[in-house]
C-alpha positions in Angstrom: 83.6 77.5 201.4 82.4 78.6 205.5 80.2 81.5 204.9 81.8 84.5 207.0 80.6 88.0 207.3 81.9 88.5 203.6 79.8 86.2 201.9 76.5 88.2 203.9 78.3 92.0 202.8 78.2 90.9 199.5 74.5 89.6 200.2 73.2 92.7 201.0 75.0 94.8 198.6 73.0 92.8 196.0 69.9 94.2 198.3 70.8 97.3 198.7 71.9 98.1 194.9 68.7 96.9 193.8 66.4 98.4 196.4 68.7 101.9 195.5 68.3 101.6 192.1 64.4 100.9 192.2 64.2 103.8 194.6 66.2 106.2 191.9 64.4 105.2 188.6 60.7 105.4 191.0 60.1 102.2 189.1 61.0 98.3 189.2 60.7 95.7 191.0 62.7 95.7 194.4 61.3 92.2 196.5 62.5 89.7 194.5 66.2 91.0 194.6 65.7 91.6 198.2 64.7 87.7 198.8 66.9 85.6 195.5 70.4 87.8 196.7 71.7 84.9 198.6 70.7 82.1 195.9 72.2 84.2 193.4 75.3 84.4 195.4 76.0 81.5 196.3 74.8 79.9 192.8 77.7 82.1 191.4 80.6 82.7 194.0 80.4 79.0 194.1 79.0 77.2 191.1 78.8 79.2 188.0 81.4 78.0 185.1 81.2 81.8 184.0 84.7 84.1 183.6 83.4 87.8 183.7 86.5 89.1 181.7 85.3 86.4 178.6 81.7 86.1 178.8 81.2 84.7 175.4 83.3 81.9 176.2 81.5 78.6 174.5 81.8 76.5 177.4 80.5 78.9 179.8 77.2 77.9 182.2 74.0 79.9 180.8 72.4 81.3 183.7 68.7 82.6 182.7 66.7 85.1 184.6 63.3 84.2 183.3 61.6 86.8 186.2 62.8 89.2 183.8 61.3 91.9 186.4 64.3 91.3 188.9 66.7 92.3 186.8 68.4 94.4 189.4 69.5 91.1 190.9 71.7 90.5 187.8 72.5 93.9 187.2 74.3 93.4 190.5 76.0 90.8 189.6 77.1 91.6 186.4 78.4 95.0 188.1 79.6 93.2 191.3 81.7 90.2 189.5 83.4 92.7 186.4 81.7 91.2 183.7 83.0 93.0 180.1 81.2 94.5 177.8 81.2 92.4 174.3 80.6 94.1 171.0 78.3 93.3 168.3 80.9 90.9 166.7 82.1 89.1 170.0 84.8 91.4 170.4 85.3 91.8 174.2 86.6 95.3 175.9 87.7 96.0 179.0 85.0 98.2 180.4 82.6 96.9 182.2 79.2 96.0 181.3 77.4 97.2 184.1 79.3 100.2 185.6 78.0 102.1 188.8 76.4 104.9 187.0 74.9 102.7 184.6 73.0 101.1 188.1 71.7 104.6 188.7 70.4 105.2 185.9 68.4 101.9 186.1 65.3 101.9 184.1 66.6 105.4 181.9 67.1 106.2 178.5 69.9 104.3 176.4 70.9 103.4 180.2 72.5 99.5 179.8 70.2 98.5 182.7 66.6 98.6 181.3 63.4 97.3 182.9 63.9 94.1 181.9 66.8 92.3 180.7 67.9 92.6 176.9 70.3 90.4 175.2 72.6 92.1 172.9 72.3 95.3 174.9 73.5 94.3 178.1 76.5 92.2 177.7 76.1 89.3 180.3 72.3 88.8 179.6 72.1 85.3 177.9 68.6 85.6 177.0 65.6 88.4 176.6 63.2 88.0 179.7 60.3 89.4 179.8 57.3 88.2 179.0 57.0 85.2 181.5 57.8 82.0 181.0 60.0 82.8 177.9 62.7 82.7 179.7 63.0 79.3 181.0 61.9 78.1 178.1 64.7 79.4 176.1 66.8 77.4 178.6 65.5 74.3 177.8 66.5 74.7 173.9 70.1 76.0 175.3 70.5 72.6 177.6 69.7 70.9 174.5 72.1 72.6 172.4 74.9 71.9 175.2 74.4 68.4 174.5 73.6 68.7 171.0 77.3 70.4 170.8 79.0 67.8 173.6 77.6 64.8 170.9 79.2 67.2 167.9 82.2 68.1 168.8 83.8 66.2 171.7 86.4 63.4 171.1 88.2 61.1 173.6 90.8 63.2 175.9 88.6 66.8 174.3 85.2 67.4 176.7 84.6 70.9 175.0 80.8 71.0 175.5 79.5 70.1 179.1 78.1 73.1 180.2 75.3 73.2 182.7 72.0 75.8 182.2 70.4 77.3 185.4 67.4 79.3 185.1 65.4 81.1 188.2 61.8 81.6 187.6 59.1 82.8 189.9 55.4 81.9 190.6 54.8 84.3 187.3 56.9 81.9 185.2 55.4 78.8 186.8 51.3 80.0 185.9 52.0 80.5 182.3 51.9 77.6 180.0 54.9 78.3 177.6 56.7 77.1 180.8 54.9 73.8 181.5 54.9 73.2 177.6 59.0 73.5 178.1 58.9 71.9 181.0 57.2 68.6 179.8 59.4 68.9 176.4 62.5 68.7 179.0 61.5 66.3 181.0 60.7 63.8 177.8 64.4 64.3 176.8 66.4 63.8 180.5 67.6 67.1 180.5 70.2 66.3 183.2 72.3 69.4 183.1 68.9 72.0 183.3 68.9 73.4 186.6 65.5 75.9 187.2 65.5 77.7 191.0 61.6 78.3 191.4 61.5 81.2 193.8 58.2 80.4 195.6 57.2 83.3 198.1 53.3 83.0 197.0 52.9 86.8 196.2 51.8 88.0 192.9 50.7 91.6 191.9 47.4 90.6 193.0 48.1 89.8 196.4 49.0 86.1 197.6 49.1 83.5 195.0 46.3 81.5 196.9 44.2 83.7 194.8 45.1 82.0 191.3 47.9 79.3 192.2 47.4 76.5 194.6 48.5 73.4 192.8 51.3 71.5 194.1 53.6 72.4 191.9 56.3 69.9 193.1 54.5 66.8 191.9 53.8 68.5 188.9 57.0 68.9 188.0 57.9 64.7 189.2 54.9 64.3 186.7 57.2 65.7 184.2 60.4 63.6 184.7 61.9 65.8 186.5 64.0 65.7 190.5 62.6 67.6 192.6 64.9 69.6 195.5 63.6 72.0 198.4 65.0 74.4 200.3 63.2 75.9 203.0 64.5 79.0 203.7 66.8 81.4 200.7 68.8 82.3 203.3 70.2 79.2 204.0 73.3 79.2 202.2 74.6 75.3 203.4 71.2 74.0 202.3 71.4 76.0 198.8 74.7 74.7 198.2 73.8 71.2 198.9 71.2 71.5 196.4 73.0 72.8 193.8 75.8 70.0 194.1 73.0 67.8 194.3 71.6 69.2 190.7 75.2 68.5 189.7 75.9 65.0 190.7 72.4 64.5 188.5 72.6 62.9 185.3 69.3 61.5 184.4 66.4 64.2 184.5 66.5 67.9 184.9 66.4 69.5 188.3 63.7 71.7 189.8 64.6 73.3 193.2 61.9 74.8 195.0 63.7 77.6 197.3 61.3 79.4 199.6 61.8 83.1 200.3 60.1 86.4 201.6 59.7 88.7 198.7 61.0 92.1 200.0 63.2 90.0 203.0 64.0 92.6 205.7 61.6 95.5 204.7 59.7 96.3 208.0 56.3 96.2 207.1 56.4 95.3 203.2 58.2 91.9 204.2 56.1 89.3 202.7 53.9 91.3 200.5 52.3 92.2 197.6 53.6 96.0 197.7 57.0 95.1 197.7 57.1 93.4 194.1 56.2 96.1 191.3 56.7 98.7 193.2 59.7 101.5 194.7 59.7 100.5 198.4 59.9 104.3 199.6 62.2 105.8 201.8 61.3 104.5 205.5 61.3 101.2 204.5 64.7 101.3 202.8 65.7 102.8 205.5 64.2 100.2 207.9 65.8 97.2 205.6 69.2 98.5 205.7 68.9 99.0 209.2 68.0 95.0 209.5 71.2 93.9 207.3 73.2 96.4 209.3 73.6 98.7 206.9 74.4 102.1 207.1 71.1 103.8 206.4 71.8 106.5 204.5 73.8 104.9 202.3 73.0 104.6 198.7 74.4 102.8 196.1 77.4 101.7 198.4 79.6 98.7 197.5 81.9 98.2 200.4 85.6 97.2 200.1 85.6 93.5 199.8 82.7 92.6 197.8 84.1 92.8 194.3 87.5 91.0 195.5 85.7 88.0 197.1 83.7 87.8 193.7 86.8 87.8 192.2 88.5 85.2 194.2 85.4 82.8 193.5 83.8 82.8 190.7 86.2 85.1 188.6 89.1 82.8 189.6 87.3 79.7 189.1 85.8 80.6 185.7 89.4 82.5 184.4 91.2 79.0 185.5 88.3 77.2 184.0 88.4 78.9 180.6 91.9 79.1 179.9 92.2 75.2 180.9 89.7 75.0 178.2 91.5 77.3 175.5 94.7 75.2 175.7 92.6 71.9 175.3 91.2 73.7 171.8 94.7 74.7 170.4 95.1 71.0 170.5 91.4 70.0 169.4 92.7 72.6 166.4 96.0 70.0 165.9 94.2 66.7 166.0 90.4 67.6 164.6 91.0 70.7 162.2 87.6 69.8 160.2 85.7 69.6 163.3 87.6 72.7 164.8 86.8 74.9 161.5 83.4 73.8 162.0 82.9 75.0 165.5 84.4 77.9 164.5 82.4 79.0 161.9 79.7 78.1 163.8 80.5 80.4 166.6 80.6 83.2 164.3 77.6 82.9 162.8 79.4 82.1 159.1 78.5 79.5 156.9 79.9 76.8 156.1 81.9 76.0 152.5 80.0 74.7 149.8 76.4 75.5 151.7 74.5 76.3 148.8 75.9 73.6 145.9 73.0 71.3 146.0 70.2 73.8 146.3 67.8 72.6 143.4 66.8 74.6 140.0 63.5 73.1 139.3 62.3 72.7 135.5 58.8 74.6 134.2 55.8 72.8 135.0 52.3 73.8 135.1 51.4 71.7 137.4 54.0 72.5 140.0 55.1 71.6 143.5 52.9 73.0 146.6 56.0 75.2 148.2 56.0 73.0 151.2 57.0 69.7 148.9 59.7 72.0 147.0 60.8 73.9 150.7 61.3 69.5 151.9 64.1 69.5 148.7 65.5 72.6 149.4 66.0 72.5 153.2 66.9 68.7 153.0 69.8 69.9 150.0 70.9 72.5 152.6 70.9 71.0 155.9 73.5 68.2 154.0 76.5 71.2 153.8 75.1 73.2 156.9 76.0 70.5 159.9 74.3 72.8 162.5 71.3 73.1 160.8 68.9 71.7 163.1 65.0 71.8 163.5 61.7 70.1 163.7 58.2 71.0 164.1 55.0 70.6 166.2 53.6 66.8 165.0 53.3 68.2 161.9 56.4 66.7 160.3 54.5 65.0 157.4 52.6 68.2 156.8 55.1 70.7 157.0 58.0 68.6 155.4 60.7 69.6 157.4 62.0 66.2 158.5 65.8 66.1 157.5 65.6 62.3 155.9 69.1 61.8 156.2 69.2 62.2 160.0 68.2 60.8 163.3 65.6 62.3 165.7 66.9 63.8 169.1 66.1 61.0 171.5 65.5 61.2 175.6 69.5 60.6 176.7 70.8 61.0 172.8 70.6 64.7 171.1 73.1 63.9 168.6 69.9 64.0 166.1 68.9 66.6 163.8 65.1 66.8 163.6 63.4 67.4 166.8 59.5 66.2 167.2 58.6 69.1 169.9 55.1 67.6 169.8 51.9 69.8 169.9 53.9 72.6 172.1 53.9 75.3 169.8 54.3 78.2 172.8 57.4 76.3 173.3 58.9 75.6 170.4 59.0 78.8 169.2 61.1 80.0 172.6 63.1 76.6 172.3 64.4 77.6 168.7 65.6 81.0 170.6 67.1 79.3 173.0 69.1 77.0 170.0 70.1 80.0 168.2 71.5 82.1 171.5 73.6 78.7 171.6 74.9 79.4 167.7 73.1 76.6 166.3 70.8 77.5 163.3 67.3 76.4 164.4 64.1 76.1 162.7 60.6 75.3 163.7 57.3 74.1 161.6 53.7 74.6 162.3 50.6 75.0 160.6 50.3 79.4 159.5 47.2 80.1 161.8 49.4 78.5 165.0 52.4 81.1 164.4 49.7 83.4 166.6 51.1 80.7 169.5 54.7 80.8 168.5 54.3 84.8 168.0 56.0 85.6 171.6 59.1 83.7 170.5 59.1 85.5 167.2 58.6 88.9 168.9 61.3 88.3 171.1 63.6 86.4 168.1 63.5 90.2 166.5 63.9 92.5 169.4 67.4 90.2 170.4 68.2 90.1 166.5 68.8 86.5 166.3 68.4 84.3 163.2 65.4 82.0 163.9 64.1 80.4 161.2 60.2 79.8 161.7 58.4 78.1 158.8 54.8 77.9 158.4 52.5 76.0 155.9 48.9 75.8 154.9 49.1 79.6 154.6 45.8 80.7 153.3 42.3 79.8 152.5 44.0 77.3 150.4 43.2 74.8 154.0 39.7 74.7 152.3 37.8 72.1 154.3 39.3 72.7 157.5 36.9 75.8 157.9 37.7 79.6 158.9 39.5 78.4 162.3 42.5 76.6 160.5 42.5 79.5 157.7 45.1 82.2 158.1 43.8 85.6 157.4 45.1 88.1 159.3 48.3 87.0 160.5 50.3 87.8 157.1 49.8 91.5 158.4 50.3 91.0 161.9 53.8 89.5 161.0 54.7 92.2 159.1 53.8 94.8 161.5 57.1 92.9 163.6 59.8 95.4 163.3 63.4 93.8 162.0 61.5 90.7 161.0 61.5 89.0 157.2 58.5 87.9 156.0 58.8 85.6 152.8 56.5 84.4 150.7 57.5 82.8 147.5 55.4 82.4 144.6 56.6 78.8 143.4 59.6 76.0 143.2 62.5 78.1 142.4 61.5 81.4 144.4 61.6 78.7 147.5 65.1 78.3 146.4 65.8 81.5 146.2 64.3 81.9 149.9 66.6 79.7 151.6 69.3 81.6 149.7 68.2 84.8 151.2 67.7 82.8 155.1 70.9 80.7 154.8 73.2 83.8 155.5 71.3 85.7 158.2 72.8 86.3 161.3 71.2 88.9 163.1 67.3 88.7 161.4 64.8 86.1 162.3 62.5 85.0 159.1 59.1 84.2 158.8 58.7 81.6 155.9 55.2 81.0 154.1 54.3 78.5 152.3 51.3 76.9 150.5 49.6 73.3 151.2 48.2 73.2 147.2 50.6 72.9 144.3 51.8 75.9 142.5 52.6 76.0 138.6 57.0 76.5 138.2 57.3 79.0 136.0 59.3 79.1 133.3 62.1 81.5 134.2 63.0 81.7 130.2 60.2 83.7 130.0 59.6 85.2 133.4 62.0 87.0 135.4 64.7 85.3 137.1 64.1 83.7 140.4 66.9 85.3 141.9 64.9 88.6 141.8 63.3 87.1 145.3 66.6 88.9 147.3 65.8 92.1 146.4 62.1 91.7 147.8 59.8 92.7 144.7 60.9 92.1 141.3 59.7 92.2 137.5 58.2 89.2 136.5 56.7 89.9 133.6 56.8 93.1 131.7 55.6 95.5 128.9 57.5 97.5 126.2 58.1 101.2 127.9 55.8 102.2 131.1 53.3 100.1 131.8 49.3 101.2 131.9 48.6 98.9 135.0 50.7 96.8 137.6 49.9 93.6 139.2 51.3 92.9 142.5 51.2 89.4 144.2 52.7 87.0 146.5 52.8 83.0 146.9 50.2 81.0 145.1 48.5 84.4 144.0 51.5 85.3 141.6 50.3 82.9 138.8 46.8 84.2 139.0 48.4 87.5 138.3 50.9 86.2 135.5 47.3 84.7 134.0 46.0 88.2 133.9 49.0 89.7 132.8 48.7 87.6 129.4 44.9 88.4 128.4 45.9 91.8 128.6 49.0 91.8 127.0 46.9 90.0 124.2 44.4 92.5 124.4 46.8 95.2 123.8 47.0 96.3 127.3 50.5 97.3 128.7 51.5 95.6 132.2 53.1 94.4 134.3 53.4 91.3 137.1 55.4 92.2 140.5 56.1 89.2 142.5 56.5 90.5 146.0 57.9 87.7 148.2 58.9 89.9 150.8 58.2 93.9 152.2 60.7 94.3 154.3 63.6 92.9 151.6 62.0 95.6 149.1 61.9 98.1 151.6 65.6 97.6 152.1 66.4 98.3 148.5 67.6 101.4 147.5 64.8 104.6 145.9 66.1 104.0 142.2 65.4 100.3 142.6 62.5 101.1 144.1 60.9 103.1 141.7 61.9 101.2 138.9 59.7 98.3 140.1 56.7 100.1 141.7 57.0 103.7 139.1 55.0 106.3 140.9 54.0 107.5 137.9 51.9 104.1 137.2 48.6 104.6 139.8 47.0 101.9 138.0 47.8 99.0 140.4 46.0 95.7 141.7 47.5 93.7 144.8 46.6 89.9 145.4 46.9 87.8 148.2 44.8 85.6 150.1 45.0 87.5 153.4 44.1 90.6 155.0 44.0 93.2 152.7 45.5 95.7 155.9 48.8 97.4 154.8 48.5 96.7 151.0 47.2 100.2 150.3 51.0 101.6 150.6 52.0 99.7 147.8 48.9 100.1 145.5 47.9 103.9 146.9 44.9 105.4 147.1 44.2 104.6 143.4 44.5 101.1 143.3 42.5 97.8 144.6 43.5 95.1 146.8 41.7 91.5 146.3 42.4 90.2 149.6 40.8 88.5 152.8 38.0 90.8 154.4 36.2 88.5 156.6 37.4 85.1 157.7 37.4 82.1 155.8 35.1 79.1 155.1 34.5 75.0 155.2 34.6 74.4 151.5 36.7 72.8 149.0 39.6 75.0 147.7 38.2 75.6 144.2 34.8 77.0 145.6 36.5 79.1 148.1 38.3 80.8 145.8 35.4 81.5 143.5 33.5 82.8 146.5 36.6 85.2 147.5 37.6 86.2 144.2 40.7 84.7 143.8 40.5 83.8 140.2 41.7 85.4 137.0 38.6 87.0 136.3 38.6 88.8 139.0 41.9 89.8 138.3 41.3 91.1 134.8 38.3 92.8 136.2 39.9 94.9 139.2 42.6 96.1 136.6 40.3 97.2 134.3 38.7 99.2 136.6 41.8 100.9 138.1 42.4 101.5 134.4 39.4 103.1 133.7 39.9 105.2 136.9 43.4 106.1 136.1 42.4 107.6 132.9 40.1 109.5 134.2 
């Protein structure tokens, strides 16, 4: 396509919106806009497999801005190309998703263009990016999910998955180490259809990145398996072009281009600097800049006639033809595959599949038990056999964690048609490469050792604030790591999970409450879960005499009771439920009236209605003893001021399991004792 004066008016109307906007809101980020506007351009009027009037569209290119703090460059082009808003279920609408006055109230209240770029909120935003480096690594677990889906689903004369994944990053995105963890994790696999546009213009908040950031970064990224492309100047629009048809024509690594630009392009005396990245450029030099694109300077917020049309004739043409070309090849995919069809359906709506749950073990009484990371290995394997999209794997702790699916592959450099991923020791990435599979409708899990979820916890933050259904399991969850010694002994980050607002923490208490887990996970769709489970063996209880399993859904539930209101409540979770079951017998033989709580989860219970509620946890009953081997933070809403927590205070220690416990009071005795002594106090 020649590049006439159009192609530069629509250029700088990227600028100028976003230099307007920043100005408006007295906040954001102005330079990068200012220098990406003609990558972004031409990447879209020109290459982007995107239709702005169906932008759920499976088949579509993901395009990722991981410098989350430009977001007025995609604002602009959400705004500029028409892209519709899309409810909550998929539905799309005509308005717009980005609408003029929703540009000037950029950065404002319940506004659809917020500092940073929120999936979910602002239809057209593929991905969350803000913290850096998330970003792009979410775009390496959508790449893989393209060709996870292309190995699935298409059939001979039916391509329905090929889609490409771009990503631009900045320097920002390039320094933090989530990024080169995804970037090595690409290159091991021959990502061919990742695309990421590094915008190197060597400025950071602190001034020029020769501060902080001199490595070459080109050979890094060769180091990595990856092509590397350059572009010397942004505003060449022939060379971009050429190296984006070059990232094309690629099919056997993923592609970094390297694009050079000057942050704040055309600002008079902030051109090239620090001041013009986090900062509103003020009103001479905005005046200045429009002055040097030939703008009219007092001018805001002005989209001249012709922009939105020649967005329309090129990518909004393109991508309508493209997606309708692609709708009548699946009304025949429907004729010829229907099983495969209904699949990718479901799939796409987040619903399960038939029959997902009929091999999901019961497992008999036994004192002995299973540790819950053996019985979660039977339950996820029973699953993942009637859930085809099912797909995980953990961080070379396979073995440890149990999350291998034995009756599949691995996903192997050039084949992805796997199940079980080996992601290596890359926690940081993993956790963001799960988002980046579940944004792409597959249902992803990762596995790591408990105290490591404080590496994923970035990717789980962000899993909850776009309400997506990660799955993130974690094993070894407590002192229970005995010999390994306080730095491989979770403590503290039961409660810093649960202080994650919209995530489900579960912890269940043996065999069949692990069951019940994955009955409570399987249906998600718009909450992430946090899975716990123990490395030692846990006695099965025997549910003809305990309280049903099934009781894990609602949260809390009555294990074990007394005739009428109990005189004292025990409340624990995972391995520390037997310990309070134990308890619950000597005092029950002594004539003592109580009761055992097993509380898998908080935020389930929370959910439940007051009655239900109160019938567990009676207010009335002050005499109450909590158990768990973490941090005894938050535990004092559900035992109140009255009651006692035996918990973590301190860190752990190198020992064997049964002396730790002894030396933290995780034993029966204990038990009986710290329930006595709310019982005395309660009488009082």
């Amino acid at each position: 396509m020649p590049h006439d004066p159009t192609d530069w008016l629509c250029i700088n109307t990227i600028r100028t919106l976003a230099m307007d906007a920043v100005e408006q809101a007295h906040s954001g980020h102005p330079g990068a806009p200012m220098a990406l506007a003609p990558v972004a351009y031409q990447l879209w009027q020109q290459e982007l497999r995107y239709d702005p009037t169906q932008p759920v569209w499976p088949n579509r290119d993901r395009f990722v801005l991981s410098n989350g703090h430009a977001s007025m460059l995609l604002y602009a082009l959400l705004h500029l190309t028409g892209v519709r808003r899309v409810t909550g279920e998929d539905s799309v609408e005509q308005q717009v998703a980005v609408s003029l006055e929703d540009i000037k109230k950029f950065r404002q209240l319940d506004s659809s263009t917020p500092g940073h770029p929120e999936y979910r909120w602002t239809s057209g935003v593929e991905t969350t990016t803000g913290p850096l480096g998330q970003g792009v690594s979410n775009s390496v677990g959508m790449a893989m999910a393209s060709q996870w889906l292309a190995n699935h689903f298409n059939r001979p004369g039916f391509e329905l998955f090929d889609y490409d994944v771009w990503a631009i990053c900045g320097d920002g995105d390039l320094m933090e180490g989530v990024a080169s963890e995804a970037a090595s994790m690409a290159g091991h696999l021959k990502l061919s259809n990742l695309c990421w546009i590094y915008d190197s213009n060597h400025i950071s908040i602190d001034g020029s990145t020769e501060l902080a950031f001199t490595e070459d970064v080109g050979r890094r990224f060769e180091a990595y398996g990856w092509r590397v492309l350059r572009v010397a100047d942004a505003n060449d629009l022939e060379a971009l072009s050429s190296a984006f048809r070059a990232f094309k024509q690629e099919r056997g690594q993923p592609t970094l281009i390297i694009v050079h630009s000057l942050i704040g392009f055309g600002a008079p005396k902030k051109q090239g600097t620090a001041s013009a990245h986090g900062e509103a450029l003020g009103e001479a030099e905005i005046k200045g800049a429009k002055k040097n694109y030939g703008w009219p300077e007092d001018a805001k917020f002005l989209v001249p006639d012709g922009v939105r049309e020649r967005f329309a004739q090129g990518v909004g043409a393109r991508g309508h033809k493209l997606r309708t070309e692609w709708e009548a090849k699946l009304a025949e995919y429907k004729k010829q595959h229907p099983e495969q069809a209904e699949q990718l359906q479901r799939m796409q709506r987040r619903e399960l599949p038939e029959g997902w749950d009929k091999e999901l073990p019961t497992f008999p009484a036994d004192p002995k038990g299973l540790a819950s990371r053996d019985s979660s290995g039977k339950v996820l394997n029973a699953l993942a056999k009637n859930y085809p999209w099912l797909v995980g794997g953990s961080a070379d702790l396979n073995p440890s964690t149990k999350t291998y699916l034995t009756f599949s592959g691995p996903m192997r450099p050039g084949d992805l048609s796997g199940r079980n991923i080996h992601y290596g020791v890359r926690e940081h990435a993993m956790g963001a490469i799960t988002n980046g599979l579940a944004l792409s409708r597959l249902r992803a899990y990762s596995a790591t050792f408990f105290i490591f979820s404080d590496y994923e916890r970035p990717a789980i933050r962000l899993s909850s604030i776009m309400e997506i259904p990660s799955i993130h399991i974690f094993t070894h969850d407590s002192i229970g790591v005995g010999e390994d010694g306080p730095t491989h002994q979770p403590v503290e980050q039961l409660a810093s999970l649960r202080a994650i607002p919209g995530l489900i923490v579960l912890r269940p208490a043996d065999a069949n409450e692990v069951t019940e887990a994955w009955r409570v996970i399987a249906p998600l769709t718009h909450q992430p879960v946090v899975l716990v489970l123990t490395r030692q063996a846990l006695p099965t209880l025997d549910r003809t005499k305990y309280g049903p399993a099934s009781g894990l859904a609602k949260g809390a539930y009555i294990l074990a009771d007394s005739e009428g209101t109990p005189d004292v409540i025990l409340i624990g979770t995972g391995s520390e439920v037997h310990l309070c079951v134990e308890a619950y017998e000597k005092l029950k033989s002594e004539g003592i009236k109580a009761r055992v709580v097993s509380m898998p989860s908080w935020e389930l219970f929370e959910q439940q209605d007051e009655a239900y509620r109160e019938k567990v946890l009676p207010r009335a009953v002050t005499a109450r003893v909590a158990v768990e081997q973490g941090a005894a933070f938050g535990w004092e809403r559900w035992v109140g001021l009255s009651g006692k927590v035996i918990g973590m205070r301190t860190f752990g220690a190198s020992a064997p399991l049964k002396n730790l416990l002894q030396k933290f009071g995780f034993n029966t005795e204990k038990v009986l004792e710290t329930a006595r002594e709310v019982l005395k106090s309660a009488k009082q």
